[in-house]
TIDO-624846 format. One record per residue (C-alpha): residue number from 1; x, y, z. Coordinates in Angstrom, 3 decimals. Example, Ala and Ser with C-alpha at 12.3 -4.5 7.8 and 13.67 -1.06 7.14 Angstrom:
residues 2
<bavo resi="1" east="12.300" north="-4.500" up="7.800"/>
<bavo resi="2" east="13.670" north="-1.060" up="7.140"/>
This chain:
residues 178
<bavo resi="1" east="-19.872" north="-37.915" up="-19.128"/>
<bavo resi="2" east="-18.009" north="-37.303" up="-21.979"/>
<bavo resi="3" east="-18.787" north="-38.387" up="-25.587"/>
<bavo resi="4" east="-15.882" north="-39.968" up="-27.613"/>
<bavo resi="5" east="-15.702" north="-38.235" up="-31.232"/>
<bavo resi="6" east="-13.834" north="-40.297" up="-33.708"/>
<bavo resi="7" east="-11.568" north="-38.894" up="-35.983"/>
<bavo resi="8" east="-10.939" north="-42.470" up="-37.976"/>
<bavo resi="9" east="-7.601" north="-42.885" up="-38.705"/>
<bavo resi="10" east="-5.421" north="-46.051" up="-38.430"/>
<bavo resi="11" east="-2.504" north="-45.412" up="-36.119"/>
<bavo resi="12" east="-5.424" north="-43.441" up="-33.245"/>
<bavo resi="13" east="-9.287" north="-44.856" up="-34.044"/>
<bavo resi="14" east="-10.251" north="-43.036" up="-30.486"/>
<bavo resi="15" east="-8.840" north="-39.213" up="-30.160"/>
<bavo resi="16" east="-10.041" north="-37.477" up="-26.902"/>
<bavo resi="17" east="-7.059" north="-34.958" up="-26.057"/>
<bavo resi="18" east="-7.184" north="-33.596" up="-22.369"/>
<bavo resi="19" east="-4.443" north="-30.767" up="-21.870"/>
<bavo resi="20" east="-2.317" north="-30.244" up="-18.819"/>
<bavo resi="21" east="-3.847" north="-26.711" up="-18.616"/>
<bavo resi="22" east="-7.260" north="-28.069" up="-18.510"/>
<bavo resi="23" east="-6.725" north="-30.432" up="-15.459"/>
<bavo resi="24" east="-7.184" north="-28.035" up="-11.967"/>
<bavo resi="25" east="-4.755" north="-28.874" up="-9.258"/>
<bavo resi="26" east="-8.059" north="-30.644" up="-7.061"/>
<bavo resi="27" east="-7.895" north="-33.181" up="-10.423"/>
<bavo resi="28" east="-10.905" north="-33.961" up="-13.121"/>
<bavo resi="29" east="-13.116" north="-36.931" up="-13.628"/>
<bavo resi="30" east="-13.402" north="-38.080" up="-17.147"/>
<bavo resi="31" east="-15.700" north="-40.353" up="-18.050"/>
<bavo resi="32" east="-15.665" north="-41.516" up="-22.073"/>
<bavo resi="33" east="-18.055" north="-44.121" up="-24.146"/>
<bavo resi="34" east="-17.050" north="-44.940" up="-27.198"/>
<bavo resi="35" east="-19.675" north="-43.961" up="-29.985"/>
<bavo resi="36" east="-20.414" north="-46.748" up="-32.756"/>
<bavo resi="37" east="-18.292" north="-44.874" up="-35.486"/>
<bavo resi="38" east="-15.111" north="-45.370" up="-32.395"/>
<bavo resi="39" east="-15.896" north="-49.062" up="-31.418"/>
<bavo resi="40" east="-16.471" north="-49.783" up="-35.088"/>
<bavo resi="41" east="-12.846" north="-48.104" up="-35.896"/>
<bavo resi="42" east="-10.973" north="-49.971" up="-32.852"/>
<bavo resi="43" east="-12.521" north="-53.007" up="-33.592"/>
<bavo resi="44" east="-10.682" north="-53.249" up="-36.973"/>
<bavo resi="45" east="-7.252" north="-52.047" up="-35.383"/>
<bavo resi="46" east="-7.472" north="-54.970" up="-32.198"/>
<bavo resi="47" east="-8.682" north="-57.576" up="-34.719"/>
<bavo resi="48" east="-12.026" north="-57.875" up="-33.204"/>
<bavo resi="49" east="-15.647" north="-59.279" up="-34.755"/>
<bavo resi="50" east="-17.109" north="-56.439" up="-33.197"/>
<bavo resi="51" east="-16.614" north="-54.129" up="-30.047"/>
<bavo resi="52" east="-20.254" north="-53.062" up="-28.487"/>
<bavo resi="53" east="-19.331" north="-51.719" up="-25.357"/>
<bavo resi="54" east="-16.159" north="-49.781" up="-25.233"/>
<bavo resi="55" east="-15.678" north="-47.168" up="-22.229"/>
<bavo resi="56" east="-12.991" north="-45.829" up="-20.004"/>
<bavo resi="57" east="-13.345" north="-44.347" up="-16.452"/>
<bavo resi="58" east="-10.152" north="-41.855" up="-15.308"/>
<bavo resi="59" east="-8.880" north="-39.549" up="-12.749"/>
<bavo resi="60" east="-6.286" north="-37.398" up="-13.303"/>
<bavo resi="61" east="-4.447" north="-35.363" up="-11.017"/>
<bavo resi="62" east="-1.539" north="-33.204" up="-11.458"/>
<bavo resi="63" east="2.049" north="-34.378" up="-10.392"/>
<bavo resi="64" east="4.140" north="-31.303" up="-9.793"/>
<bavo resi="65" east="4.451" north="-28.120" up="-12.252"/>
<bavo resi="66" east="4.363" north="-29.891" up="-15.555"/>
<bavo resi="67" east="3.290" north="-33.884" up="-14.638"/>
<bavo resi="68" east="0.057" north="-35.595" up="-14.881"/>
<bavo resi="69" east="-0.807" north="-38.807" up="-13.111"/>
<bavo resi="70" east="-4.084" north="-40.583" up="-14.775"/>
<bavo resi="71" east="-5.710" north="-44.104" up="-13.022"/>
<bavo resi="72" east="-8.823" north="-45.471" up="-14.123"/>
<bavo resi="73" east="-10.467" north="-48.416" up="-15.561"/>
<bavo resi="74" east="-11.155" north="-49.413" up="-19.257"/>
<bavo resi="75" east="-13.938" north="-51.702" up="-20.152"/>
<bavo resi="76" east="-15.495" north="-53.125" up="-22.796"/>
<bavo resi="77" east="-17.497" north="-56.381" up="-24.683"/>
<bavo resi="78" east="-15.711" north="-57.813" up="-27.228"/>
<bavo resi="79" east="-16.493" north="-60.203" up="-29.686"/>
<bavo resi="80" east="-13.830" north="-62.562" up="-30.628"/>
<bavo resi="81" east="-13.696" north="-66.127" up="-32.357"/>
<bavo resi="82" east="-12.410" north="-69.403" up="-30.710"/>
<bavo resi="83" east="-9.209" north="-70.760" up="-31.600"/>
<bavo resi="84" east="-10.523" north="-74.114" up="-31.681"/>
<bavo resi="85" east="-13.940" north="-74.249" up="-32.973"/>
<bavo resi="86" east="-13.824" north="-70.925" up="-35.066"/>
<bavo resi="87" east="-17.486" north="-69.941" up="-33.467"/>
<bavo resi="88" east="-18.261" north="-66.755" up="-32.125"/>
<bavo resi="89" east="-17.691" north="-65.780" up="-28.276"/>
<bavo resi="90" east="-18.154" north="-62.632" up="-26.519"/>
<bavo resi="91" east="-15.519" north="-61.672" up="-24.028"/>
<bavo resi="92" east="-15.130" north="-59.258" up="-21.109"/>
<bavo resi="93" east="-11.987" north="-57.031" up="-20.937"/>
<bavo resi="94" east="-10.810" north="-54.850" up="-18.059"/>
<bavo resi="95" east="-7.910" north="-52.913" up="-17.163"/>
<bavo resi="96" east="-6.906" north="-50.737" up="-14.667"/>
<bavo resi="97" east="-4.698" north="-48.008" up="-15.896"/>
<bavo resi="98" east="-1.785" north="-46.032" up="-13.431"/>
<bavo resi="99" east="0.174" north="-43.998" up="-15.568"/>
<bavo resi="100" east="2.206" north="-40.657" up="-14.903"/>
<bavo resi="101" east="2.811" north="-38.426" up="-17.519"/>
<bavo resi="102" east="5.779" north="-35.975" up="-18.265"/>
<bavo resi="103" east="7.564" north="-33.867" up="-20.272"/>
<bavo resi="104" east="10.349" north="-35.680" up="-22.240"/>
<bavo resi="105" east="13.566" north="-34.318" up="-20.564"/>
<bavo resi="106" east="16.056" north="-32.674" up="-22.737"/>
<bavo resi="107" east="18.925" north="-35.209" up="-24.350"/>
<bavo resi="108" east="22.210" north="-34.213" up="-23.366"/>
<bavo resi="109" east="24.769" north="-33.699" up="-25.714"/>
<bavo resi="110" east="26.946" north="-36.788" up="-24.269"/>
<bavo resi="111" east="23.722" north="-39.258" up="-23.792"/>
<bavo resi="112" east="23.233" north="-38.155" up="-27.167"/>
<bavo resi="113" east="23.736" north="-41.659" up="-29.654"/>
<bavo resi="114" east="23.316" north="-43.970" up="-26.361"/>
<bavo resi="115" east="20.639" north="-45.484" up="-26.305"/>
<bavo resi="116" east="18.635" north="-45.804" up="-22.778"/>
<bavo resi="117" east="17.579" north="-48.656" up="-21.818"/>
<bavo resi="118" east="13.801" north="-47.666" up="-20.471"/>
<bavo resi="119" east="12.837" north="-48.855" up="-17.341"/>
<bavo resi="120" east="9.284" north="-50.435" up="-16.227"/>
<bavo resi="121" east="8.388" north="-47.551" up="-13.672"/>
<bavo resi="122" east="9.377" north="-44.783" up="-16.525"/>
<bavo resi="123" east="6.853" north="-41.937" up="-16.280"/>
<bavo resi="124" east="5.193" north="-41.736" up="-20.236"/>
<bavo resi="125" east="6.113" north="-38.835" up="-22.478"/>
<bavo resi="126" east="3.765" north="-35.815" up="-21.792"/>
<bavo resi="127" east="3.766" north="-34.400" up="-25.935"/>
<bavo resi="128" east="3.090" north="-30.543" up="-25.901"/>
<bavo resi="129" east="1.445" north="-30.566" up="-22.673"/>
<bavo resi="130" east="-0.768" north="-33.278" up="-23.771"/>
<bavo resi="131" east="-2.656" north="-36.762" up="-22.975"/>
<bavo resi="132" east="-4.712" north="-38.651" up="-25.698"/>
<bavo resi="133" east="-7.140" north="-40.657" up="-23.384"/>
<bavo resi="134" east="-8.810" north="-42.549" up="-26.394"/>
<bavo resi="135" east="-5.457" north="-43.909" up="-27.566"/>
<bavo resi="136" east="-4.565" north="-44.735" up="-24.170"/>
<bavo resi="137" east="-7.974" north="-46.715" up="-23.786"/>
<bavo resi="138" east="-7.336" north="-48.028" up="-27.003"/>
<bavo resi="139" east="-3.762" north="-49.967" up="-26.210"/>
<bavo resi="140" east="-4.905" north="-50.532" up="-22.496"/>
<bavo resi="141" east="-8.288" north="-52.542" up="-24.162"/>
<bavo resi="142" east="-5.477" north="-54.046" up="-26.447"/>
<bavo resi="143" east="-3.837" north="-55.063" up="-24.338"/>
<bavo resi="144" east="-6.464" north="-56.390" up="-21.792"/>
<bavo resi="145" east="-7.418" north="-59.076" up="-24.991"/>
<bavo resi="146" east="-6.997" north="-62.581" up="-24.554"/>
<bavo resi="147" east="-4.648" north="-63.514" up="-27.514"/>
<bavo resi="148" east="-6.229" north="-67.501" up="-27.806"/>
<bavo resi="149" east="-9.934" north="-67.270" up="-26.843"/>
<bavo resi="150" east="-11.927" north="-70.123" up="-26.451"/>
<bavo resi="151" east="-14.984" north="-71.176" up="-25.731"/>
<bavo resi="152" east="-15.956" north="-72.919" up="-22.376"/>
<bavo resi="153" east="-15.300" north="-76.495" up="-22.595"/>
<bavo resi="154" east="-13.576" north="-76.478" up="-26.273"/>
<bavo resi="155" east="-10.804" north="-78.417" up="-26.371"/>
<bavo resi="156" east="-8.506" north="-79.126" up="-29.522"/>
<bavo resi="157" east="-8.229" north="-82.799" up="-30.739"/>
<bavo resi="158" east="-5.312" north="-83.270" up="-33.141"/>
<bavo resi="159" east="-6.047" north="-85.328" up="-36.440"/>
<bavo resi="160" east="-5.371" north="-89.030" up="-35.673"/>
<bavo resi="161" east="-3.141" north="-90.727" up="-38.455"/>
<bavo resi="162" east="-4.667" north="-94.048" up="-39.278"/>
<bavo resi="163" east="-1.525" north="-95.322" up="-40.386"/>
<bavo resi="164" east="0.928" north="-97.238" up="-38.247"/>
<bavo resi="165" east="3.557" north="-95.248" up="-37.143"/>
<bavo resi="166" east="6.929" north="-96.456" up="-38.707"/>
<bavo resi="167" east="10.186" north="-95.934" up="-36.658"/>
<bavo resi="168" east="12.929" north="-94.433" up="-38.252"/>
<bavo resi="169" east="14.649" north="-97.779" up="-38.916"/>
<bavo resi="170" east="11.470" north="-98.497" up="-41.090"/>
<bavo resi="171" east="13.525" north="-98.360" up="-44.417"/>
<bavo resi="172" east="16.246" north="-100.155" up="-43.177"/>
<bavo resi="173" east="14.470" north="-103.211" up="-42.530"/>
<bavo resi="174" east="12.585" north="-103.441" up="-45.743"/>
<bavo resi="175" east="15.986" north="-103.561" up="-47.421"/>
<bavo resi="176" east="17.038" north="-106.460" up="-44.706"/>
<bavo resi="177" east="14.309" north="-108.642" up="-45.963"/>
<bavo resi="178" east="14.576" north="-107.887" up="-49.778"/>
């Protein structure tokens, strides 16, 4: 297993670069858990109470000369607050990741100033040869949170006016009677 090391910065809490290099054509098993200083750092970029379990499970395989295809699973507890009582709730979050990785291709010079319109099976941008596995555990936990949590059973009750309800013609017919 592989220990997550932090290197706390906003834009990537979780850093654990794999090269292309460094993956043999049979594949490589990675296994990370987030350290406290990581889940502590991630926490404050997802918007989390707190994050005690954060780890990600990946294989990756190579996909011709210069591709890499990673699949795994990222887990994690996550402590979140309900939307309608504002109490704490702890929340279980995972995702299963299939990605393939590549180098960007070269624009050409008439593409260039048209803008492509990406598609949904796009392979991701392989950057120098590299894969950031934390920051791709990071978005794929991200992702995997639910935006409204609630607790079991909660259920929102809207303020009741205790005034009667006057129609929109209210106005007219006080001026009718006066």
């Amino acid at each position: 297993m592989a220990e997550g090391k932090s290197q706390n910065t906003a834009a990537a809490p979780w850093r654990v670069l794999i090269a292309l290099e460094d993956v043999p054509e049979e594949g490589r098993h990675v296994d990370l858990i987030a350290d406290e200083s990581v889940r502590a750092a991630v926490a404050r970029v997802a918007g989390l109470r707190q994050l005690p379990r954060f780890t990600a499970s990946f294989e990756l395989r190579r996909r011709g000369a210069d591709g890499l295809h990673v699949a795994g699973v990222v887990s994690a507890t996550v402590g979140q607050t309900c939307v309608v009582t504002l109490e704490p709730l702890r929340n279980e979050v995972e995702e299963t990741v299939d990605l393939v990785f590549v180098p960007p291709r070269p624009v050409a010079a008439a593409e260039e100033g048209e803008p492509r319109a990406a598609k949904w099976d796009d392979p991701e941008p392989l950057t120098d040869g590299v894969v950031d596995l934390g920051a791709l555990a990071t978005e794929f936990l991200i992702l995997g949170l639910d935006p409204y949590p609630r607790k079991p059973g909660a259920v929102f009750e809207p303020p009741q006016d205790k005034r009667p309800k006057e129609g929109p013609f209210a106005v007219l017919s006080k001026l009718a009677k006066g």
